[in-house]
Biotite code that builds the C-alpha atoms (Angstrom):
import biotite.structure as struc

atoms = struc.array([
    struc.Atom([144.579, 108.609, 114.175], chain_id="A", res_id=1, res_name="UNK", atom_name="CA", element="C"),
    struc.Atom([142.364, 107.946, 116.844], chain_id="A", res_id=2, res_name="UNK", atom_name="CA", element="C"),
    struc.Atom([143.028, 107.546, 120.614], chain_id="A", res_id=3, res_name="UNK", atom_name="CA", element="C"),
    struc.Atom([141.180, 105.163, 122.573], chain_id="A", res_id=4, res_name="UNK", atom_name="CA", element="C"),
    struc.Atom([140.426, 105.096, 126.562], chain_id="A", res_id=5, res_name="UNK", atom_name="CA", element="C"),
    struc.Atom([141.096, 100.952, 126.736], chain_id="A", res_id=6, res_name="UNK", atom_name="CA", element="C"),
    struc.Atom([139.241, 101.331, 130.271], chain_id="A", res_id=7, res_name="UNK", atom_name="CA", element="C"),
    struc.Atom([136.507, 102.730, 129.645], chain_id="A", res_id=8, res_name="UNK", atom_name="CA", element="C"),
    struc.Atom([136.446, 102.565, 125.590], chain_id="A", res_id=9, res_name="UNK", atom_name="CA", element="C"),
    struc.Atom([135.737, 106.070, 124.855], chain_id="A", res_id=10, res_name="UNK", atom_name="CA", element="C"),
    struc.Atom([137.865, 108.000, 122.066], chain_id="A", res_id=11, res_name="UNK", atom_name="CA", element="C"),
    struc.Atom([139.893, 110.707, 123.671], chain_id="A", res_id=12, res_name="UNK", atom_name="CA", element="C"),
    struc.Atom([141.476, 112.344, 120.738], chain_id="A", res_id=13, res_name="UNK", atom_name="CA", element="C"),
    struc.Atom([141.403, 112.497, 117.601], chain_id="A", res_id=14, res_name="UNK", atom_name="CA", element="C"),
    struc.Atom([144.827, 113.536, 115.810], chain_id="A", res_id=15, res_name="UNK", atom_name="CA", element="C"),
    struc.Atom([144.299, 115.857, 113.333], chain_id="A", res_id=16, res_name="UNK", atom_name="CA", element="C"),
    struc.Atom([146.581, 116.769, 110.446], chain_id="A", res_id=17, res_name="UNK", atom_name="CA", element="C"),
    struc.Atom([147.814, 114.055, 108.435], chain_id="A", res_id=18, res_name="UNK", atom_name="CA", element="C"),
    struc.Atom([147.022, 114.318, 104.979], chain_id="A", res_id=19, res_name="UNK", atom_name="CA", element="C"),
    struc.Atom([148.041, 111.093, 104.357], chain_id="A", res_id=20, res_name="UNK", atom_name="CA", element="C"),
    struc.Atom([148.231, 107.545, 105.433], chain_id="A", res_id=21, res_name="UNK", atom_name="CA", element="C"),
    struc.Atom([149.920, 106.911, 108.794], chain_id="A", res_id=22, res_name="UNK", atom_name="CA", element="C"),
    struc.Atom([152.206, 104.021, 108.354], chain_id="A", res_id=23, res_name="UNK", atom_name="CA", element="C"),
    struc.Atom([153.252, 103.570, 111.820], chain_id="A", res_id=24, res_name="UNK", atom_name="CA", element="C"),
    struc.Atom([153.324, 104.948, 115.533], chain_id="A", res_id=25, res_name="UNK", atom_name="CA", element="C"),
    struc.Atom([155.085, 104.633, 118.693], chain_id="A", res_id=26, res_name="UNK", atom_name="CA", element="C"),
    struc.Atom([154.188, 105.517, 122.509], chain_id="A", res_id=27, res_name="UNK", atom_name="CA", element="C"),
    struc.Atom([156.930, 107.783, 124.206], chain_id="A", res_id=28, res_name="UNK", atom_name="CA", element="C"),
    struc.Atom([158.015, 105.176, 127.355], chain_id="A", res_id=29, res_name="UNK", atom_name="CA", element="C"),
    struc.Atom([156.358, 106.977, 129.785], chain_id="A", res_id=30, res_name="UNK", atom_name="CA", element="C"),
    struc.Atom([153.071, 107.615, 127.324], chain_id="A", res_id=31, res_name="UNK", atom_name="CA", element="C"),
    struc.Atom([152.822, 111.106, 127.453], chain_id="A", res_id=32, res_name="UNK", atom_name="CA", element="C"),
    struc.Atom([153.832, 111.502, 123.811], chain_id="A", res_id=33, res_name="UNK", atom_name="CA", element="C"),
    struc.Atom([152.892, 109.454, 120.461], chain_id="A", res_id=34, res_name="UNK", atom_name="CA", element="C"),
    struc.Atom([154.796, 110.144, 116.948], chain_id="A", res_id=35, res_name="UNK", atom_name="CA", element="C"),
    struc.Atom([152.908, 108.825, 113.959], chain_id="A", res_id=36, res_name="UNK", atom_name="CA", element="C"),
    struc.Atom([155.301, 108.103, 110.498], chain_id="A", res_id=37, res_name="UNK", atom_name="CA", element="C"),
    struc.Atom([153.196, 109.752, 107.340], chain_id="A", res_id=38, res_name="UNK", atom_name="CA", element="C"),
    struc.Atom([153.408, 109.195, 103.958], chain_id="A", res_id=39, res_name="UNK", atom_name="CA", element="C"),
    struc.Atom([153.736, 113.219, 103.459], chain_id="A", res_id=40, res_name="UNK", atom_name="CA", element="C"),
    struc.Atom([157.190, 112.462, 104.402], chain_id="A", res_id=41, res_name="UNK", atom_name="CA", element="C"),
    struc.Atom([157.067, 113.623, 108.215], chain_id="A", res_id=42, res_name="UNK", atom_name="CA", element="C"),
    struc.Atom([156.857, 112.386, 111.655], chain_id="A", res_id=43, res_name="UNK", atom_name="CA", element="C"),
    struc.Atom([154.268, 114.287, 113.771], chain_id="A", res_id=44, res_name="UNK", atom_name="CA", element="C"),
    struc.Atom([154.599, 114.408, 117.365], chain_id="A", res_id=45, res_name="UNK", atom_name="CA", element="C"),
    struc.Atom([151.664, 114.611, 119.766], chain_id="A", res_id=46, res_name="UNK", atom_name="CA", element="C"),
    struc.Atom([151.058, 115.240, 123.237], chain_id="A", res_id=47, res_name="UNK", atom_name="CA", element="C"),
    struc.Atom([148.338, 112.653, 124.691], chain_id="A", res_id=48, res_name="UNK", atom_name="CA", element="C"),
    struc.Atom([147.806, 114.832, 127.435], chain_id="A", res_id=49, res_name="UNK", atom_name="CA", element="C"),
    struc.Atom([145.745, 117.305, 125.500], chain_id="A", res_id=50, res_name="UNK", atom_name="CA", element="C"),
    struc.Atom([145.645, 115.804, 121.968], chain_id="A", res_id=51, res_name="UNK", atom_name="CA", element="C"),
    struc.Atom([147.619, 118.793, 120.700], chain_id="A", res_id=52, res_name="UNK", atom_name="CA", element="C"),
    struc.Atom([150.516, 118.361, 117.934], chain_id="A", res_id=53, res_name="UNK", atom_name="CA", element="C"),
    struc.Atom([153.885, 119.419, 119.230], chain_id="A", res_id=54, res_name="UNK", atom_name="CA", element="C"),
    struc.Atom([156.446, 118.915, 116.266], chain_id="A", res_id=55, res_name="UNK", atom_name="CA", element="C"),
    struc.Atom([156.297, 118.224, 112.667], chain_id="A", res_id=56, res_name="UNK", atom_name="CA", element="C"),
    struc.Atom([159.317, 116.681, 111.399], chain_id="A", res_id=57, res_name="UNK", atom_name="CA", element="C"),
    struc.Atom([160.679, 117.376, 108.389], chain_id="A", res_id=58, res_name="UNK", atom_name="CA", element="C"),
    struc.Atom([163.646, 115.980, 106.225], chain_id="A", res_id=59, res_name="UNK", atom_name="CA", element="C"),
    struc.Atom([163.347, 113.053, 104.033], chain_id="A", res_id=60, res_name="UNK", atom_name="CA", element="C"),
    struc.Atom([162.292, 112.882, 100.875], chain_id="A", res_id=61, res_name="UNK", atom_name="CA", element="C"),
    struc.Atom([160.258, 109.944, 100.312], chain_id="A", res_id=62, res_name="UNK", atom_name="CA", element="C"),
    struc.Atom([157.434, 108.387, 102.483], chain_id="A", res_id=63, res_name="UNK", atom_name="CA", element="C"),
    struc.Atom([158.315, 107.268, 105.785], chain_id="A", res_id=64, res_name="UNK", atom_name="CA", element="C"),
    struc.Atom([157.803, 103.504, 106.726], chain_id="A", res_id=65, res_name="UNK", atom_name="CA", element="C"),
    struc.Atom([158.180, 103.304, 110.643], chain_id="A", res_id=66, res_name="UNK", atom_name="CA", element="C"),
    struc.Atom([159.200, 105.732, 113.654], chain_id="A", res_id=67, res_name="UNK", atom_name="CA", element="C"),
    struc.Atom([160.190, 104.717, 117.116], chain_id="A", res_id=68, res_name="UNK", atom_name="CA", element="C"),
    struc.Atom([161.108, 106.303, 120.508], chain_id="A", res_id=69, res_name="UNK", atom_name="CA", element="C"),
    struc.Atom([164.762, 105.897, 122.295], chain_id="A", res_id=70, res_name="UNK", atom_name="CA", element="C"),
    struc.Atom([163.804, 103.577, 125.301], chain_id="A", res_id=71, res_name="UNK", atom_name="CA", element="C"),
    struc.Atom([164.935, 106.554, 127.039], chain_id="A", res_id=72, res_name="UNK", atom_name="CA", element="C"),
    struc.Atom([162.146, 108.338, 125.594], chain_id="A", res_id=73, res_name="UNK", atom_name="CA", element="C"),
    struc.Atom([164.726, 111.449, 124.467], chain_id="A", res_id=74, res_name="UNK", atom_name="CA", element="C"),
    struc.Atom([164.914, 110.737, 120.980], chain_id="A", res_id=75, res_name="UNK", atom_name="CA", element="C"),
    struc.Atom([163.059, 109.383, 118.000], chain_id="A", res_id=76, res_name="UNK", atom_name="CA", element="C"),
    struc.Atom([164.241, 107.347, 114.799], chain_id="A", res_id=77, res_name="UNK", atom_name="CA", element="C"),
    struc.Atom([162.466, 107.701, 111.301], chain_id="A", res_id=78, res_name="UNK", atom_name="CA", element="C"),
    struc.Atom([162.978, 105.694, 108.783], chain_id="A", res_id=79, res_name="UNK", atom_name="CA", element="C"),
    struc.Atom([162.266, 106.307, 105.271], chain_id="A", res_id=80, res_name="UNK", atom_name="CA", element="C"),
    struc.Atom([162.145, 104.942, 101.805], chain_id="A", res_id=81, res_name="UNK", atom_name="CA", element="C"),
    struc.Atom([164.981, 107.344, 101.101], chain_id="A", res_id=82, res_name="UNK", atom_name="CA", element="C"),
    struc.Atom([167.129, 105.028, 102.479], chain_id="A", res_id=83, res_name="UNK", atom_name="CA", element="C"),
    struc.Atom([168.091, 107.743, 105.371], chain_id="A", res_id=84, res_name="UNK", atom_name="CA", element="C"),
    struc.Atom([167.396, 107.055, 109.073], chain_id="A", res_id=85, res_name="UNK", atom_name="CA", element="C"),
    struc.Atom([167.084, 110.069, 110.712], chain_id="A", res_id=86, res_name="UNK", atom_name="CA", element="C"),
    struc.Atom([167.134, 110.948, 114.677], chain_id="A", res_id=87, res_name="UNK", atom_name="CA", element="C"),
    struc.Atom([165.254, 113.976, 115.951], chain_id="A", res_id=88, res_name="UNK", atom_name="CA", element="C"),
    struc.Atom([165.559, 115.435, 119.749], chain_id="A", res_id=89, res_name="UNK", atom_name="CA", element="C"),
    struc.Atom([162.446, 114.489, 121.010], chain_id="A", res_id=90, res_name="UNK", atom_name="CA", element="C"),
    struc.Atom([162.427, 117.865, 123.347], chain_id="A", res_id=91, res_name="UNK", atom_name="CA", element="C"),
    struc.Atom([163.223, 119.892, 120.475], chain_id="A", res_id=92, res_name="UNK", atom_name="CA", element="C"),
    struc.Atom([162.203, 118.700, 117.491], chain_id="A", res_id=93, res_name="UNK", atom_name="CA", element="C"),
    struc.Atom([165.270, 119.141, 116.101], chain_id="A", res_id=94, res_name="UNK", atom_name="CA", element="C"),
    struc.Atom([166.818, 116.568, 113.580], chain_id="A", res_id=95, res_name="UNK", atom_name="CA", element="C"),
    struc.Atom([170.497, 115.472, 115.350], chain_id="A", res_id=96, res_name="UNK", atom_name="CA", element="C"),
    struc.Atom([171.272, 112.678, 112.958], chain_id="A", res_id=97, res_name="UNK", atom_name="CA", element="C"),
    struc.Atom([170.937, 111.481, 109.510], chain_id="A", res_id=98, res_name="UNK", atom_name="CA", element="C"),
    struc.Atom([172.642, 107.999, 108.629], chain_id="A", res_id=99, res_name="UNK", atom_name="CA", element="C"),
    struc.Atom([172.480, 107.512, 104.816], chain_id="A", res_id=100, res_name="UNK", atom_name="CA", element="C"),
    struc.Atom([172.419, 103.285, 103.458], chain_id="A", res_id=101, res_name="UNK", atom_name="CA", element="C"),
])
């Protein structure tokens, strides 16, 4: 994943570790954060401040199809071909939820 400077168009980061594809991402509401939904069956968080990784979260069992953040920015949702949606404490990285369908 890269990340882009849209003013001036230079690449700022790029994220490193995903050893497979990224099929989606989300901005944290106040863009300090981005989480990226891989087919290795985790979410990654990353801090856009420095381009570091913060969290890798683990769980599900099957590749994940799309993560988002809470509009509150505290908490993101993964969902996965499992058929789980899981919630993980953004501050933490810890997994809070799991919701089975």
């Amino acid at each position: 994943v890269r990340i882009w400077d849209v003013a001036t168009g230079q690449q700022r980061y790029v994220l490193e570790g995903h050893n497979r594809q990224v099929h989606s991402c989300d901005f944290s509401p106040d863009g300090k954060l981005i989480a990226t939904a891989i087919a290795d069956k985790t979410v990654r968080t990353w801090d856009l401040t420095t381009g570091n990784e913060i969290y890798v979260l683990q769980g599900h069992t099957q590749f994940i199809n799309s993560c988002a953040f809470s509009p509150d920015g505290k908490l993101i949702a993964s969902v996965s071909s499992d058929e789980t949606v899981r919630i993980w404490n953004t501050a933490t990285g810890q997994q809070i939820h799991v919701l089975e369908g």
